[in-house]
OpenMM code with the backbone's topology and positions (N, CA, C; nanometers):
from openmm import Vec3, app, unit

residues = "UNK UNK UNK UNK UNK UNK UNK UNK UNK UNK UNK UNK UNK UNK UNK UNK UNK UNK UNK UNK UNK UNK UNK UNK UNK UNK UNK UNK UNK UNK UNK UNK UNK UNK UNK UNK UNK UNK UNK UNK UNK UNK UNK UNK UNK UNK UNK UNK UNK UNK UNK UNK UNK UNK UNK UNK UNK UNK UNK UNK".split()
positions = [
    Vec3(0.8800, -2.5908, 1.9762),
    Vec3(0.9664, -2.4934, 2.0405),
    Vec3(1.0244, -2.4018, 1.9327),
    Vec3(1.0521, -2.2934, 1.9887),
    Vec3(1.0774, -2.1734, 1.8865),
    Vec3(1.2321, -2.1497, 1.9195),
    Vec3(1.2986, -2.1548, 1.7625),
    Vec3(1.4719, -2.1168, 1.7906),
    Vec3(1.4754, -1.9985, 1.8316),
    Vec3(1.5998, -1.9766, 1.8668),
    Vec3(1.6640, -1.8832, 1.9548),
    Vec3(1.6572, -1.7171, 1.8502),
    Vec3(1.6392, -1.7648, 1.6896),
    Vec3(1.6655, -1.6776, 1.6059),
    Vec3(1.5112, -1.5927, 1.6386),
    Vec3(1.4076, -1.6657, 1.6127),
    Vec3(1.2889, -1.6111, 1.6344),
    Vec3(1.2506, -1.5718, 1.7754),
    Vec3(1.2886, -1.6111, 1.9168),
    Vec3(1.2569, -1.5426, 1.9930),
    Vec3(1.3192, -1.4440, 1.9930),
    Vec3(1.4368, -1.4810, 1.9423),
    Vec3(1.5221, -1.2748, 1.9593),
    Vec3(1.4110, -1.1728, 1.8416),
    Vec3(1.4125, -1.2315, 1.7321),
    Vec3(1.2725, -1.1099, 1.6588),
    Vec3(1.2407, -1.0738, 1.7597),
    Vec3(1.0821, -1.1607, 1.8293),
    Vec3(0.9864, -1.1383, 1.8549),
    Vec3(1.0871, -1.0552, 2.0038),
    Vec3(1.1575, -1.0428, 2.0849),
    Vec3(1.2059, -0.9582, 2.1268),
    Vec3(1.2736, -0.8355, 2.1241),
    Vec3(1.3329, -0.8237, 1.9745),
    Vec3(1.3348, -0.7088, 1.9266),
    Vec3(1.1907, -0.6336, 1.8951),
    Vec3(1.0882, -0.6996, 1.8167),
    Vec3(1.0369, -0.6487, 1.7819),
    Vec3(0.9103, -0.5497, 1.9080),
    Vec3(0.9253, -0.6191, 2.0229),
    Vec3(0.8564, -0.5877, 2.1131),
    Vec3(0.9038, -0.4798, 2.1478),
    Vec3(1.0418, -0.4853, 2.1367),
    Vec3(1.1321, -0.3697, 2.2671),
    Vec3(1.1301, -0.2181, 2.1213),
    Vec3(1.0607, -0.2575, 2.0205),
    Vec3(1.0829, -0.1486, 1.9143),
    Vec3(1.2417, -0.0974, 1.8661),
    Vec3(1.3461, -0.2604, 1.8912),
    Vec3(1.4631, -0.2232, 1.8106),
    Vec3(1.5239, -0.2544, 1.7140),
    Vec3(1.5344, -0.2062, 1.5783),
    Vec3(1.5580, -0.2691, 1.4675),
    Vec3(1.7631, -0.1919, 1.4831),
    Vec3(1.7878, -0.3357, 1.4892),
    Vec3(1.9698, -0.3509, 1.5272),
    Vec3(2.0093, -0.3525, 1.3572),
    Vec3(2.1306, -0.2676, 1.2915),
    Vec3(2.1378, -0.2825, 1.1564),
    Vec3(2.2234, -0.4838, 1.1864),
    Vec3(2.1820, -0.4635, 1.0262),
    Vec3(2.1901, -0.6147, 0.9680),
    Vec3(2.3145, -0.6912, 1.0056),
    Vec3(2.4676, -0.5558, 1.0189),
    Vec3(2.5776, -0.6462, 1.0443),
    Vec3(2.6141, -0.6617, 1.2134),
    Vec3(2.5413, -0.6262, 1.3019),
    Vec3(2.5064, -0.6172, 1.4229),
    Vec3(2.4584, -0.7399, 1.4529),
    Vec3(2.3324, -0.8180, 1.4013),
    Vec3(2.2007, -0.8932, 1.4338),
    Vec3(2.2695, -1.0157, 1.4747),
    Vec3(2.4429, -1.0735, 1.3732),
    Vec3(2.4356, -1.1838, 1.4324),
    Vec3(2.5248, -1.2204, 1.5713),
    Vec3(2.5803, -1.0882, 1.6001),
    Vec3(2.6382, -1.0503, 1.6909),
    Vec3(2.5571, -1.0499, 1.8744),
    Vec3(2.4390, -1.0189, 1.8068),
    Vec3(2.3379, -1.0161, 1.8638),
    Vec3(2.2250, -1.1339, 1.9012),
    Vec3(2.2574, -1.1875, 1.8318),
    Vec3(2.1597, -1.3873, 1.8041),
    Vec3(2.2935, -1.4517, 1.8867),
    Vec3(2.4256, -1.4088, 1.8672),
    Vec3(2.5369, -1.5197, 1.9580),
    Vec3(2.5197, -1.4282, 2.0772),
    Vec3(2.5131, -1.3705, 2.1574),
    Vec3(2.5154, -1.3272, 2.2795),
    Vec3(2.3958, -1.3439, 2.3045),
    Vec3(2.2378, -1.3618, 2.2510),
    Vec3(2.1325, -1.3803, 2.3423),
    Vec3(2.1355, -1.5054, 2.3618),
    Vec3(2.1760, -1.6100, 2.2615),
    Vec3(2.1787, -1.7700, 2.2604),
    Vec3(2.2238, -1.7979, 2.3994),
    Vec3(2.3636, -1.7067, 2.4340),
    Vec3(2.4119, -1.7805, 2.5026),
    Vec3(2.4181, -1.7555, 2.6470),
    Vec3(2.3629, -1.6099, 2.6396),
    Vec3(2.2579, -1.5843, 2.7874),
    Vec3(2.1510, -1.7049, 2.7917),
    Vec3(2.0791, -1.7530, 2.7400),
    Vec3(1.9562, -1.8360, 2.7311),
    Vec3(2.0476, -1.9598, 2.7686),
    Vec3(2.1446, -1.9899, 2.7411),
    Vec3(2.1996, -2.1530, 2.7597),
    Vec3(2.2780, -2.0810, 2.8807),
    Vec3(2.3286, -2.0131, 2.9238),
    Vec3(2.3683, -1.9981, 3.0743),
    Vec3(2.2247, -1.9990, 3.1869),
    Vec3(2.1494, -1.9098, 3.1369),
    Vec3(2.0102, -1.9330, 3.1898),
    Vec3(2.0181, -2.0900, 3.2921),
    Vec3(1.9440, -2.1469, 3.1422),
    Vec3(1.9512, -2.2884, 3.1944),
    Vec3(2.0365, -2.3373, 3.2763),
    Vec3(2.1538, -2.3302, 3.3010),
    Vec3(2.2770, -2.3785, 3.3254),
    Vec3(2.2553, -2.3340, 3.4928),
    Vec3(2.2447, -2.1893, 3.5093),
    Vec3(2.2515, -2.1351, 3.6577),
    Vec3(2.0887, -2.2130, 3.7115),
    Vec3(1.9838, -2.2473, 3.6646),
    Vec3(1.8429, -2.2928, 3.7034),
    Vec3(1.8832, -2.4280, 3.6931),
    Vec3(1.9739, -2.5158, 3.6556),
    Vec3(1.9921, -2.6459, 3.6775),
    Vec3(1.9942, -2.6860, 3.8238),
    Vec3(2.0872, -2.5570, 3.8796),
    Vec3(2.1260, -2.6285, 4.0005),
    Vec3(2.0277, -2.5211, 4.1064),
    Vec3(1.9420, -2.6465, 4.1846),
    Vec3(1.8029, -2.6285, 4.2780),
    Vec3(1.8259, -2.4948, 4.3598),
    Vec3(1.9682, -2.4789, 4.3958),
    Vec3(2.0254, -2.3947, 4.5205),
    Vec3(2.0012, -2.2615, 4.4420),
    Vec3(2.0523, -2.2429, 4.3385),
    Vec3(2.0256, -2.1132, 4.2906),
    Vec3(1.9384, -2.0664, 4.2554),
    Vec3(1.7754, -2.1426, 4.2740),
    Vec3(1.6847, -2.1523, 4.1976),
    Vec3(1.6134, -2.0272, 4.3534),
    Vec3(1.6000, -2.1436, 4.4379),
    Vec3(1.5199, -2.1352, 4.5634),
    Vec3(1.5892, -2.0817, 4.6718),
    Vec3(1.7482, -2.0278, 4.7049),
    Vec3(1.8125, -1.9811, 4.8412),
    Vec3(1.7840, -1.8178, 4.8034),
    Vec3(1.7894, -1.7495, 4.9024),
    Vec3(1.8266, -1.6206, 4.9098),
    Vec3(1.9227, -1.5737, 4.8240),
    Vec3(1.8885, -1.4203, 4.7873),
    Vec3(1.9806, -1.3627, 4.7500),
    Vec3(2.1238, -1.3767, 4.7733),
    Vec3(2.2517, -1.3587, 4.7448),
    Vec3(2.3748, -1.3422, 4.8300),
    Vec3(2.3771, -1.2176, 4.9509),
    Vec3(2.3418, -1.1107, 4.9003),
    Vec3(2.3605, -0.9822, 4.9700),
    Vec3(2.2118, -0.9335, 4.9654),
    Vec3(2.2046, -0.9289, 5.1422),
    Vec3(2.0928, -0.8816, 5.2428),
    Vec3(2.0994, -0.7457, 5.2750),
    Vec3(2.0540, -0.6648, 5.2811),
    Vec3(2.0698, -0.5495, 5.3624),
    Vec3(1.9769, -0.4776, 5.3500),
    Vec3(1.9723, -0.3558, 5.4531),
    Vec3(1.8458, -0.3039, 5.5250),
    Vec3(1.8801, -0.1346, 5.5162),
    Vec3(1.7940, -0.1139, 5.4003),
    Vec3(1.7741, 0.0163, 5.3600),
    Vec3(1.7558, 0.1024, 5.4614),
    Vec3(1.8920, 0.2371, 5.4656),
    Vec3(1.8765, 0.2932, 5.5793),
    Vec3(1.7961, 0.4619, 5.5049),
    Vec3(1.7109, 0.5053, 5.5781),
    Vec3(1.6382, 0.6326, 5.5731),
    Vec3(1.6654, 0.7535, 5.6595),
] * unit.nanometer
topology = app.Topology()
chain = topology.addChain("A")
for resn in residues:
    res = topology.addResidue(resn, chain)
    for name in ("N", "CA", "C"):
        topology.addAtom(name, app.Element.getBySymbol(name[0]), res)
């Protein structure tokens, strides 16, 4: 498994953004911890598999 440091590269490097240096770790603590909320909201089955909260029907 690949740390959190290297998937953010390989996601910067995809999205073509080089963040300056005193930014990056600012940037490694907020993706970490999207990724561990991730997990956290997919733990529980209901949020995985129910409907959206809000339904509605595009009016034209």
């Amino acid at each position: 498994m690949h740390s959190n440091e290297e998937k953010l590269a390989v996601v910067l490097e995809m999205s073509g953004i080089t963040p300056p240096a005193e930014d990056q770790e600012a940037i490694l603590r907020a993706f970490s911890t999207g990724r561990e909320l991730s997990k956290l909201i997919f733990s529980v089955a209901q949020a995985r598999y129910e409907e959206p909260a809000l339904i509605f029907s595009a009016r034209v």
